[in-house]
C-alpha positions in Angstrom: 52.1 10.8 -61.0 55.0 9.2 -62.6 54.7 5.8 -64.1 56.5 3.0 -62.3 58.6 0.5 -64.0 57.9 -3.1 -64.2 60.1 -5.9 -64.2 60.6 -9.1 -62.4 62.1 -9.6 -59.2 65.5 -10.6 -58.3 67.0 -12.7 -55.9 68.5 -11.2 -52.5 71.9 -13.4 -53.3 71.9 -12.5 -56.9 72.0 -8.9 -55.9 74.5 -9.1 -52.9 76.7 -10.9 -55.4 77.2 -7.8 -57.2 77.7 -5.7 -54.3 80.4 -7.9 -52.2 83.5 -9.1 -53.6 83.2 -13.2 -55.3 85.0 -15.2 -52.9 88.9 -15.2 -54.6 88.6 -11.5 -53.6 87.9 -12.2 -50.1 90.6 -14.4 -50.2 93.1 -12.0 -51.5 92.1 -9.8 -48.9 92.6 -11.2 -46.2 96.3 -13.0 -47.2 96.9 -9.3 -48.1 95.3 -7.7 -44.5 97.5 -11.0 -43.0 100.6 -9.8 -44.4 100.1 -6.3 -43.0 99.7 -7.6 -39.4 101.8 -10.1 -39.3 105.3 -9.7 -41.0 108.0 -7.9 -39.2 107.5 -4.1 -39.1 111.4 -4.4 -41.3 110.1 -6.5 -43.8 106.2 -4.8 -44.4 108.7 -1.6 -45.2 110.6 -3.6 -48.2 108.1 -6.0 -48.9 103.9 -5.7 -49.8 101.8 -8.0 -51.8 100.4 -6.8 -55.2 98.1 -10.2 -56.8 97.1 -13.6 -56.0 96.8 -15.3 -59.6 96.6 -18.9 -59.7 97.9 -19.9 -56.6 100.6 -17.7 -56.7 101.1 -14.7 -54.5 103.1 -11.9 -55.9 105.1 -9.8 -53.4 106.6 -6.7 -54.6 110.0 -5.9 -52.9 112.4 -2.5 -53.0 115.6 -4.2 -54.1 116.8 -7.4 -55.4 118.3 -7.9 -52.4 115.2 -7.8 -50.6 114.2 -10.6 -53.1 116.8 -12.3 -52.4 116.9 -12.4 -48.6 113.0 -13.2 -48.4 113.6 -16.1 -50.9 115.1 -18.0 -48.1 111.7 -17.0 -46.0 109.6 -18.7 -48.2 108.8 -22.2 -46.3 108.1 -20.2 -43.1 105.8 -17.2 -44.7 104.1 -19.9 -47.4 103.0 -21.9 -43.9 102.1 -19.1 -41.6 99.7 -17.8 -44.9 98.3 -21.1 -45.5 97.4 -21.2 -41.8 95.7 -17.6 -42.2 94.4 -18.2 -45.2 93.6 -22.4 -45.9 91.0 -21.7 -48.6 93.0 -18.9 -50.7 94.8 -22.0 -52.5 98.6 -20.5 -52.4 100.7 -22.7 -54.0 103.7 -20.5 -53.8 105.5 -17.1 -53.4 107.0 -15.0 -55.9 109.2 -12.0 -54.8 109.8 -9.2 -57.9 111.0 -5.9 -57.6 108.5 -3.4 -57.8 106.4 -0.3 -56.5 105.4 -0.8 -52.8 101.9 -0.1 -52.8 100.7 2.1 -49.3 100.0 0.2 -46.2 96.4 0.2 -45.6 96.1 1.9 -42.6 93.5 1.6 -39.6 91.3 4.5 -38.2 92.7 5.5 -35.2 90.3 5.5 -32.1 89.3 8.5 -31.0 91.1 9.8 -27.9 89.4 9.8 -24.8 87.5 12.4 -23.7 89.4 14.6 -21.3 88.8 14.3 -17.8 86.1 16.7 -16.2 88.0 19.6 -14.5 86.9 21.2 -11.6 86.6 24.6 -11.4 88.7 26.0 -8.6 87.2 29.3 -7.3 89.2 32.8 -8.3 91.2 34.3 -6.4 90.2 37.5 -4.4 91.8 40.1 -6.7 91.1 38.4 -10.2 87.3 38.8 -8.8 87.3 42.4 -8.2 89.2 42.9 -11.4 86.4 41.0 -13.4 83.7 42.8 -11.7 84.8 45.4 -13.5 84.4 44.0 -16.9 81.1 45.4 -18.3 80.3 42.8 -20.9 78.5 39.9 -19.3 79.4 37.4 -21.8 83.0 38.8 -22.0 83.4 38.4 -18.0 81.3 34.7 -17.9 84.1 33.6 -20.4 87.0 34.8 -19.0 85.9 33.7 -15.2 85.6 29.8 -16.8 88.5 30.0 -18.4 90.6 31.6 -15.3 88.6 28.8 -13.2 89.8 26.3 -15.8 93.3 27.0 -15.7 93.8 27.0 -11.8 92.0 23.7 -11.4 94.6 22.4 -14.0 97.6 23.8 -12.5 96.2 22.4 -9.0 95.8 19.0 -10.6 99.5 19.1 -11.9 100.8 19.6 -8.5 
């Protein structure tokens, strides 16, 4: 029997504090998440956030022109991210030219199941041809299948 360790407890919250992020992290995320959602498809492809560092948020831009043309977006962005984000302390935006980091992207649901199909019955002659099949399995399969397929072409017209 193996010998167990001792030590002394810890605290629930000291532990969780080393498993989820400390609260500037949090923060940073979700000004970061914000941007994502809610610029302009035409700006989130010239322009991502990289850091939050004392108050300021660091956007990274493909050109200088970019830079430029989002300098004069400033007021509105730094207002719509305080709004987001009130406790993430941004005091300002910077815009350098830099590496885009990748969009963060969301799971996509998973489609719908497809809609039950009714099996139509076979046709007279398909029968008698499949009655000749010797493989059970073999003609099983191919009767669903052939069943299958005319109930879709039915549905489609």
């Amino acid at each position: 029997m193996a010998k167990r360790k001792k030590g002394k407890l810890e605290s629930i919250a000291k532990l969780l504090k080393g498993v989820y992020p400390s609260p500037d992290q949090y923060e940073t995320a979700k000004v970061f998440a914000w941007w994502s959602r809610s610029v302009p498809p035409r700006i989130l492809e010239h322009a991502r956030p990289v850091r939050l560092s004392r108050g300021v948020l660091i956007v990274h831009v493909s050109s200088s022109v970019w830079a430029n043309e989002l300098h004069y977006l400033t007021d509105d962005l730094l207002t719509r991210v305080r709004e987001h984000a009130p406790t993430a302390g941004i005091q300002k935006i910077r815009f350098q030219v830099g590496p885009l980091p990748d969009i963060p992207t969301r799971a996509k649901p998973a489609p719908p199941p497809p809609e039950p199909v009714r099996l139509a019955s076979l046709p007279e002659e398909l029968g008698r041809a499949l009655s000749r099949v010797d493989d059970d399995k073999l003609r099983q399969a191919i009767t669903e299948a052939a069943r299958t397929s005319l109930a879709r072409e039915r549905r489609r017209e």
